[in-house]
DSSP file (Angstrom, degrees, kcal/mol; ACC not computed):
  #  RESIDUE AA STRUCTURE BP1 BP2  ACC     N-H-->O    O-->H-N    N-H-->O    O-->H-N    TCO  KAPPA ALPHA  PHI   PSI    X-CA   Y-CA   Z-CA
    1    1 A X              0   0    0      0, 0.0     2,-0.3     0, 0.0     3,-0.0   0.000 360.0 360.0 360.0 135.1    8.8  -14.4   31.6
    2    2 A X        -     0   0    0      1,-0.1     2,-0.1     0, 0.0     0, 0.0  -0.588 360.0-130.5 -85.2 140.7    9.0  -17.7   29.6
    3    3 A X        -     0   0    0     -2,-0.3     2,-0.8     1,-0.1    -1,-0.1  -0.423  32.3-121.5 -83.9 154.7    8.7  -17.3   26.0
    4    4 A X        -     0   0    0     -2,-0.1     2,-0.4    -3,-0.0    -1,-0.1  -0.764  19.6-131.0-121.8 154.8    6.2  -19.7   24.9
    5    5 A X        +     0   0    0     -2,-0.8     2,-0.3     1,-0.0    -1,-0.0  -0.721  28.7 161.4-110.2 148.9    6.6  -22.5   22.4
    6    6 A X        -     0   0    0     -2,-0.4     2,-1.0     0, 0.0    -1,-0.0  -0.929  26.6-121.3-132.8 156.8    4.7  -23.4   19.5
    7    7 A X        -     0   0    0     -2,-0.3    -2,-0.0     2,-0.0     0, 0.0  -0.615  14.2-132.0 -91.4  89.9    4.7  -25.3   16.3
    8    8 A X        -     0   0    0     -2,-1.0     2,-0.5     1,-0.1     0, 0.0  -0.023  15.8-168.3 -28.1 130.6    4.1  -24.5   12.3
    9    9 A X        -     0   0    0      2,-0.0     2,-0.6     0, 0.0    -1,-0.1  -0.988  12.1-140.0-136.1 129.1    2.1  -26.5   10.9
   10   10 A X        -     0   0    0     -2,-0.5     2,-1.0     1,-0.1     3,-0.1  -0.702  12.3-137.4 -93.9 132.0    2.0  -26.3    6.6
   11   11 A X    >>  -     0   0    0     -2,-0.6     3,-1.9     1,-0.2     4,-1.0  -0.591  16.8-167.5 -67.4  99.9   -1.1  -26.5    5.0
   12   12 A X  T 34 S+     0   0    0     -2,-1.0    -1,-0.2     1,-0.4     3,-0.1   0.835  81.4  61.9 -82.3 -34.9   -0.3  -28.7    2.2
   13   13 A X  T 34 S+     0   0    0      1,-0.2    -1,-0.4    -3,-0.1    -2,-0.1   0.176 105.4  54.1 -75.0  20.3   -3.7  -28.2    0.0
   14   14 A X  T <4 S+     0   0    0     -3,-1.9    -2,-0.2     0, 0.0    -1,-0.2   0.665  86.9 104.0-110.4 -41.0   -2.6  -24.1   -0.2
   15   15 A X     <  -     0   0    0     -4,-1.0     2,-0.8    -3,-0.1     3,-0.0  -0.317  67.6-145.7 -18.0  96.7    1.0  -25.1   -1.6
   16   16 A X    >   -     0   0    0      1,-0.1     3,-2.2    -2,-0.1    -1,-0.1  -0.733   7.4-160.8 -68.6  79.3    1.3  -24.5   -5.5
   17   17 A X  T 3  S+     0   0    0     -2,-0.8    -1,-0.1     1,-0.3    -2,-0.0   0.564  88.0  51.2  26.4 -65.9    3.5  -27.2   -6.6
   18   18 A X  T 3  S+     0   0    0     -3,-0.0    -1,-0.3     2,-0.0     2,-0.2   0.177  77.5 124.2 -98.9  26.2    4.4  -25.5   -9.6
   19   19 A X    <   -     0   0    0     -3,-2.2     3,-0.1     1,-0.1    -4,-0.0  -0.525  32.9-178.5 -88.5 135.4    5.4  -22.1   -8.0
   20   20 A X        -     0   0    0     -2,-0.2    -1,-0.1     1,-0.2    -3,-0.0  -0.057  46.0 -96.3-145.6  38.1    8.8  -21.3   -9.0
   21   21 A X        -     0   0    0      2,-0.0    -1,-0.2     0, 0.0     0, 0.0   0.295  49.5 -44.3  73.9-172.6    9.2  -18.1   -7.2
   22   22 A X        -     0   0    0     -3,-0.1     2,-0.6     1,-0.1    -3,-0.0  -0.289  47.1-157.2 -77.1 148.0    8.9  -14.1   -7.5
   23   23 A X        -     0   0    0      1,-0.0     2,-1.4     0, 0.0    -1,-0.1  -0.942  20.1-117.3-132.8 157.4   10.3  -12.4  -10.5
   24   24 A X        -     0   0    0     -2,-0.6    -2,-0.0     1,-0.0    -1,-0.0  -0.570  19.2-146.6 -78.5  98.6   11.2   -9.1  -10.5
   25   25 A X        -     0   0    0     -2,-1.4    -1,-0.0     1,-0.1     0, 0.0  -0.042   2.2-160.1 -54.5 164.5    9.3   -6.8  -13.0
   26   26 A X        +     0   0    0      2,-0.1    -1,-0.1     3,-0.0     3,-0.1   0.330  50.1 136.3-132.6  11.8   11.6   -3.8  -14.5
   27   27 A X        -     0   0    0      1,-0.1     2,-0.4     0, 0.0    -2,-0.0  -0.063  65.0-115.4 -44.7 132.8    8.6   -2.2  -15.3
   28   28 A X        -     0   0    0      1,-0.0    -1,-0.1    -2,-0.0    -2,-0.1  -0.712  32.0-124.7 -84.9 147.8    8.2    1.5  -14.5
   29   29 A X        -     0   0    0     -2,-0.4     2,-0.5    -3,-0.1    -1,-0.0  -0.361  31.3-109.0 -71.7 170.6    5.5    2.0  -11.8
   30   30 A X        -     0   0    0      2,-0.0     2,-0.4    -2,-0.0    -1,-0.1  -0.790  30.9-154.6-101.4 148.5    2.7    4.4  -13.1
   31   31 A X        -     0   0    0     -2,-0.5     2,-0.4     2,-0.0     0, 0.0  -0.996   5.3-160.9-116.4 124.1    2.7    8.2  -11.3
   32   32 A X        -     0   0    0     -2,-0.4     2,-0.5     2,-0.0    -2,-0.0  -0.859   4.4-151.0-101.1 141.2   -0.5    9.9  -11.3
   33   33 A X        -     0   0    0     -2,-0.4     2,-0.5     2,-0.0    -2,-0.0  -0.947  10.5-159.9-112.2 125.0   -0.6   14.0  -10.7
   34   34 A X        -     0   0    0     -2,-0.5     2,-0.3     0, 0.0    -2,-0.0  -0.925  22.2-138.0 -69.4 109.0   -3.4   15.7   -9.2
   35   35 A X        -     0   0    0     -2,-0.5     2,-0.4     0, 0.0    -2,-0.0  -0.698  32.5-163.2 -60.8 117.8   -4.5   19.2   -9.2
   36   36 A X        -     0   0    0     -2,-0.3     3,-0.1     1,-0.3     4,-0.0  -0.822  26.6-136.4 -85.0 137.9   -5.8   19.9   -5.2
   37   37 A X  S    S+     0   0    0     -2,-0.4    -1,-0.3     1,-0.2     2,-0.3   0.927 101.2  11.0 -54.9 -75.9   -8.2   22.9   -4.0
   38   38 A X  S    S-     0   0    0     40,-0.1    -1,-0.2     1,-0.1     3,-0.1  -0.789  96.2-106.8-120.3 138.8   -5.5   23.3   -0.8
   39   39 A X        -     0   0    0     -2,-0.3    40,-0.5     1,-0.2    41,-0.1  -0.149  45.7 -85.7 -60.9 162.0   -2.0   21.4   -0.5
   40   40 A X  B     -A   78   0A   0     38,-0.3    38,-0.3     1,-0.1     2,-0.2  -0.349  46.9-111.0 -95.6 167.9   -1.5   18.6    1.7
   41   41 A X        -     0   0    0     36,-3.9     2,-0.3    22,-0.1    36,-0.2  -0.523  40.7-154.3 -86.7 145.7   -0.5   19.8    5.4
   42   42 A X        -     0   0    0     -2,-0.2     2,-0.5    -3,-0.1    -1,-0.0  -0.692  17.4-109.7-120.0 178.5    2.8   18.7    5.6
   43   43 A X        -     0   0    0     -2,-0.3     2,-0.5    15,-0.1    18,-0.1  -0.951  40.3-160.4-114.3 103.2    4.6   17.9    8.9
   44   44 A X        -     0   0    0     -2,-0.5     2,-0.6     0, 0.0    -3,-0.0  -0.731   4.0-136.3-106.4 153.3    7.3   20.7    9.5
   45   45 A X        -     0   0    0     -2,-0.5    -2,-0.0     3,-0.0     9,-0.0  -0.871   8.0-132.2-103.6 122.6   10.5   20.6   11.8
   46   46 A X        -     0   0    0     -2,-0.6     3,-0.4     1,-0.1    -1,-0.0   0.000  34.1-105.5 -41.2 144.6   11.9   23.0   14.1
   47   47 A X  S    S+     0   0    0      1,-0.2    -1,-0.1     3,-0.0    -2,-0.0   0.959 126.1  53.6 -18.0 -70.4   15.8   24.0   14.1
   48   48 A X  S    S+     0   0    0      1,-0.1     2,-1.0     2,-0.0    -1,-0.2   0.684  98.7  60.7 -47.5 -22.4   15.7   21.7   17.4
   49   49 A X        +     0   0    0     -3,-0.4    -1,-0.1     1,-0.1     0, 0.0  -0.813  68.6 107.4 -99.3  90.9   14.1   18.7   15.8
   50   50 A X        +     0   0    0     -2,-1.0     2,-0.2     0, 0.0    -1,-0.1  -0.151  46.4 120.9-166.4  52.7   16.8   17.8   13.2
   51   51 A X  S >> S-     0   0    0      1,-0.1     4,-1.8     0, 0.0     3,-1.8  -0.797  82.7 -94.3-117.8-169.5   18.4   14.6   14.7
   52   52 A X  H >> S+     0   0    0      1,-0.3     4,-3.2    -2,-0.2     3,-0.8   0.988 127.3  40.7 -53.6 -45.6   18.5   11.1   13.2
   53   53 A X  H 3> S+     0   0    0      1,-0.3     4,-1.6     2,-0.2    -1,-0.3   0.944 110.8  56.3 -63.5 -17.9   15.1   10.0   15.1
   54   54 A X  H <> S+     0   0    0     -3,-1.8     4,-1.8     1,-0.2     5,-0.4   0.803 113.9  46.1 -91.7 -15.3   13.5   13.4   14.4
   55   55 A X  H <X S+     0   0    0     -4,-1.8     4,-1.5    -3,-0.8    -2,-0.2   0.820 113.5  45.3 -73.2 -42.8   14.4   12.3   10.7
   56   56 A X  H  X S+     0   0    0     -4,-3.2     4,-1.5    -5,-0.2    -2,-0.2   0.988 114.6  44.1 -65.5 -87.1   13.2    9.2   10.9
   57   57 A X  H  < S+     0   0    0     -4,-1.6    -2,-0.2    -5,-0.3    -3,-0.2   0.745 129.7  24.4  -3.3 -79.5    9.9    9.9   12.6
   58   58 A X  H >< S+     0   0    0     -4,-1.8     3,-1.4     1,-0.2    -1,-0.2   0.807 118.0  57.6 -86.8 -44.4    9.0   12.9   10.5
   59   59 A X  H 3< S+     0   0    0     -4,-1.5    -1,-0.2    -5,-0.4    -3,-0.2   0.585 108.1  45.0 -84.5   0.4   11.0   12.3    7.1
   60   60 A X  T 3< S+     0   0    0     -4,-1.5     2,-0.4    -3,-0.2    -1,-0.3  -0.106  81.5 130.9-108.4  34.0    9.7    9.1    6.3
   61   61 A X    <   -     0   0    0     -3,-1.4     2,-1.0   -18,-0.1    -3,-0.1  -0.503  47.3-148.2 -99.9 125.4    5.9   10.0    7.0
   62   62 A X        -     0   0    0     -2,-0.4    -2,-0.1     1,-0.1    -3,-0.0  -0.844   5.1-159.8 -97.1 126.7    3.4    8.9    4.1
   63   63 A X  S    S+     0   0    0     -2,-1.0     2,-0.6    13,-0.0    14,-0.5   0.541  71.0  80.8 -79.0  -3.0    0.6   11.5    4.0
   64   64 A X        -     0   0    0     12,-0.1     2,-0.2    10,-0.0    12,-0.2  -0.854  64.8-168.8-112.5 133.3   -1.7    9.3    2.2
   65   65 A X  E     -B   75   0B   0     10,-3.2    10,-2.2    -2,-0.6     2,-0.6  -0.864  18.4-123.9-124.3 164.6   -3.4    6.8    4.6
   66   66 A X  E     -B   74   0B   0     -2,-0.2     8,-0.2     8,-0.2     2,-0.1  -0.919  19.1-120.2-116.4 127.4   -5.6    3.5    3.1
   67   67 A X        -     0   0    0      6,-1.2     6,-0.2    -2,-0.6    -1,-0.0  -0.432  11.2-149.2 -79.5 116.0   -9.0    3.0    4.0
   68   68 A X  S    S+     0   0    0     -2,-0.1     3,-0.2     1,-0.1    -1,-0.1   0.485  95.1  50.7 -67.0   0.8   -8.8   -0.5    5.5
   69   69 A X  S    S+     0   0    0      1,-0.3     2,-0.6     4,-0.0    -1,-0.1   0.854 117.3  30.4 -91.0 -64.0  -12.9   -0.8    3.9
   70   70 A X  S >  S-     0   0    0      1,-0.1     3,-1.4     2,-0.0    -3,-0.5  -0.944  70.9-158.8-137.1 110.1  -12.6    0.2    0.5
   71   71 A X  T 3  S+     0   0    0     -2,-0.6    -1,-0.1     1,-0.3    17,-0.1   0.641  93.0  61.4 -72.7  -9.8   -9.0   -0.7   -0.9
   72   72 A X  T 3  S+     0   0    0     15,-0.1    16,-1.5    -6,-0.1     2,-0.3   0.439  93.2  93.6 -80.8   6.7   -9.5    2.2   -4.0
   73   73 A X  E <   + C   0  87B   0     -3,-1.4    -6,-1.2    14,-0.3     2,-0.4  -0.743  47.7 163.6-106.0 123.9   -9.8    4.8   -1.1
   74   74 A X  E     -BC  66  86B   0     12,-1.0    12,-2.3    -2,-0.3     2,-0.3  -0.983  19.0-147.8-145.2 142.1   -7.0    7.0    0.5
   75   75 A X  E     -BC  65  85B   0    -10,-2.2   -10,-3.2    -2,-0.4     2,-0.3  -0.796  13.0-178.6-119.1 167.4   -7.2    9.8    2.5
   76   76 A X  E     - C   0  84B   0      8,-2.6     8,-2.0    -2,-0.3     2,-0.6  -0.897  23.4-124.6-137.0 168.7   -5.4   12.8    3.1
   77   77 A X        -     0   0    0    -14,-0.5   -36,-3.9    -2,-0.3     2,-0.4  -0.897  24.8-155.3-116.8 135.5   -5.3   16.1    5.3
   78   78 A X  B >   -A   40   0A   0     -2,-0.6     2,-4.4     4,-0.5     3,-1.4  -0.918  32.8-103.5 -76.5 102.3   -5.1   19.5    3.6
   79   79 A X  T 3  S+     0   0    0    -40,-0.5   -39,-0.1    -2,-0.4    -1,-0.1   0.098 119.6  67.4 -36.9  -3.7   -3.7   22.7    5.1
   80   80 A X  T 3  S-     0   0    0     -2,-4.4    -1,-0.4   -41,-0.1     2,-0.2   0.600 123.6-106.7 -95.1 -13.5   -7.3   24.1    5.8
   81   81 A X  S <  S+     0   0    0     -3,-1.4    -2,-0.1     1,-0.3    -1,-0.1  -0.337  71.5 153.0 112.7 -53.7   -7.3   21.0    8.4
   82   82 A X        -     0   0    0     -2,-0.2    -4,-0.5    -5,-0.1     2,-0.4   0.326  51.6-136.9   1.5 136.7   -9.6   19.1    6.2
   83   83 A X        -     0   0    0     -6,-0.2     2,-0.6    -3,-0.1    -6,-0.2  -0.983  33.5-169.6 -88.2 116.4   -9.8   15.7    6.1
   84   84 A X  E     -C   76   0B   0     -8,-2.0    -8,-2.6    -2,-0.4     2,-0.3  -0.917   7.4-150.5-123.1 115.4  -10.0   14.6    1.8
   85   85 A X  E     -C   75   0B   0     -2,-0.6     2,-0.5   -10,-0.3   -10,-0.2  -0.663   6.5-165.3 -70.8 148.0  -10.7   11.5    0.3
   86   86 A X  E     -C   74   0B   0    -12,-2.3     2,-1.1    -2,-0.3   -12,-1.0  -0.922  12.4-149.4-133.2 126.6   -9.5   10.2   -2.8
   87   87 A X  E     -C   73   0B   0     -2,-0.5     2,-0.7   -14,-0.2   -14,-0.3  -0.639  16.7-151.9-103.2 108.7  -10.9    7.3   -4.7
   88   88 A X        -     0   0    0    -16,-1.5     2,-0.2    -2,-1.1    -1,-0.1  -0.539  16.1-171.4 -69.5  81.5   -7.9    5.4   -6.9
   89   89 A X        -     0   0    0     -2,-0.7     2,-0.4     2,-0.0    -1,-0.0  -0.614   7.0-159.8 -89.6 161.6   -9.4    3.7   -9.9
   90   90 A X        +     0   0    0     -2,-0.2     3,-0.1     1,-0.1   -18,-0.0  -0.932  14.2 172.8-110.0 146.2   -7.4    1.3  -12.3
   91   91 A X        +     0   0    0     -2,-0.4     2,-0.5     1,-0.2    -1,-0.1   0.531  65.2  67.6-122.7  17.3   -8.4    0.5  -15.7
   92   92 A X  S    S-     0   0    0      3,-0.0     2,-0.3     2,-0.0    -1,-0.2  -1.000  75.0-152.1-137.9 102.0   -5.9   -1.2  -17.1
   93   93 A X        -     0   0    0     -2,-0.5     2,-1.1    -3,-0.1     8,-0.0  -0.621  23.1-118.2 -92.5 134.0   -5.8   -4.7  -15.2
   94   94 A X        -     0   0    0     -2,-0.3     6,-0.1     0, 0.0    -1,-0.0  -0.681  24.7-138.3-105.3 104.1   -2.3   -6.3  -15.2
   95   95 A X        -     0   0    0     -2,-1.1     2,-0.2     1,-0.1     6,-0.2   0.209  15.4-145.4 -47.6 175.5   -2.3   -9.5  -16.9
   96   96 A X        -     0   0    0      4,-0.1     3,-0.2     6,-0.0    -1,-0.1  -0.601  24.8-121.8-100.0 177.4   -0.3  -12.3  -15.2
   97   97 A X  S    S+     0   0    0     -2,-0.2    -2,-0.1     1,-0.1     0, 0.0   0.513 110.3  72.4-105.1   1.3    1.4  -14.9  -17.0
   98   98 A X  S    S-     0   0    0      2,-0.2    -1,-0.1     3,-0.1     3,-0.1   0.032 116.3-108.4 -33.4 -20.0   -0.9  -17.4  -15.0
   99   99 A X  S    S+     0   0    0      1,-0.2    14,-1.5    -3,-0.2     2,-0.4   0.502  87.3 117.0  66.9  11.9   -4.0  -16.3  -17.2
  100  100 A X  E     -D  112   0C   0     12,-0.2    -1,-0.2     1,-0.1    -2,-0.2  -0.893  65.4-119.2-102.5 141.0   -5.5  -14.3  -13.8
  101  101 A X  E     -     0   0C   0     10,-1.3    -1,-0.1    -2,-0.4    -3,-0.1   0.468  21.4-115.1 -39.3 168.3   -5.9  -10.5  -13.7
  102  102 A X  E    S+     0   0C   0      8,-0.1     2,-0.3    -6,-0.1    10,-0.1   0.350  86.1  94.4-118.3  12.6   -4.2   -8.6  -11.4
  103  103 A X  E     -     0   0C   0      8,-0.3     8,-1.6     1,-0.0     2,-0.4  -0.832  63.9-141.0-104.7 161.7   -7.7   -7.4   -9.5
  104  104 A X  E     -D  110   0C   0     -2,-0.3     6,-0.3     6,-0.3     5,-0.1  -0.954  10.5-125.6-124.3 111.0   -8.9   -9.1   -6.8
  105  105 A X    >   -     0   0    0      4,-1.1     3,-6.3    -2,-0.4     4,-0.2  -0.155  52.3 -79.2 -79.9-178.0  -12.7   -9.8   -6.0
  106  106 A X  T 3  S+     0   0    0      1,-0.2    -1,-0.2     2,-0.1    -2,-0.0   0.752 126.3  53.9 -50.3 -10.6  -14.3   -8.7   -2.7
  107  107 A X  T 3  S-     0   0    0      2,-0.1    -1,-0.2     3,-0.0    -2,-0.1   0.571 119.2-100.9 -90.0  -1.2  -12.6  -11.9   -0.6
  108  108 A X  S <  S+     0   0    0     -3,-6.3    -2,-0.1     1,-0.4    -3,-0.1   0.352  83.9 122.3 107.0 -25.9   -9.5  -11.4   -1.6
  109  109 A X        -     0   0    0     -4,-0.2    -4,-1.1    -5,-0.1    -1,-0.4  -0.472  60.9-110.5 -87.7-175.4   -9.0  -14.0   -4.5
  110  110 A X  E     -D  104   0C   0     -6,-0.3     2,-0.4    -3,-0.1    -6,-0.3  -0.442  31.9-119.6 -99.7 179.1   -7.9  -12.8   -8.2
  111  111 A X  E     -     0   0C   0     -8,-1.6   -10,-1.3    -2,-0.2    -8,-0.3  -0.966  20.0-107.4-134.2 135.5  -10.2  -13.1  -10.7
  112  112 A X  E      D  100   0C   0     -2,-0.4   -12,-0.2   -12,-0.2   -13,-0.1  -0.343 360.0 360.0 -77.8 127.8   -9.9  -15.0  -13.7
  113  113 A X              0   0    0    -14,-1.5    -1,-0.2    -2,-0.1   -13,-0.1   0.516 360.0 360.0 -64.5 360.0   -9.2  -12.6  -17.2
């Protein structure tokens, strides 16, 4: 099968000019803790299952999955088989040095602080 070729084409009105690239914060991320009714069902491994792929597979698994609808939304499952949602507010918007907010309205752009 022939691969097939195409061309990039840059949109030059999307281009910030004055962009002078990503800078690393050194910033601790925040951790929130919860109290749950029932702990989340975890994925356990057999004796047999302990090679690199079964490691891979299983030991890198995020249990919290993100509501592609409503981006404060995550769900999880709990050992009773439940399915739980959880809704992730911020309240503390993280300024930019740009003078925009670090929230986003419903299309996706930020929104000016």
């Amino acid at each position: 099968m022939e691969a097939a070729n195409c061309s990039l084409r840059v949109k030059r009105p999307l281009l910030d000019p004055r962009f002078e690239g990503y800078k690393l914060s050194l910033e601790p991320l925040p951790c929130y803790q919860l109290e749950l009714d029932a702990a989340v069902a975890e994925v356990k491994l057999r004796d047999d299952q302990y090679t690199l792929e079964h490691m891979h597979a299983f030991g890198m698994y995020n249990y919290l999955h993100c509501d592609a609808w409503y981006q404060d939304s995550v769900y999880y499952i709990d050992n009773l088989g439940r399915i739980m949602n959880l809704t992730v507010m911020l309240f503390l918007p993280v300024q930019l040095d740009d003078g925009y907010c670090g929230h986003r309205n419903t299309c996706g752009h930020r929104v000016k602080a």
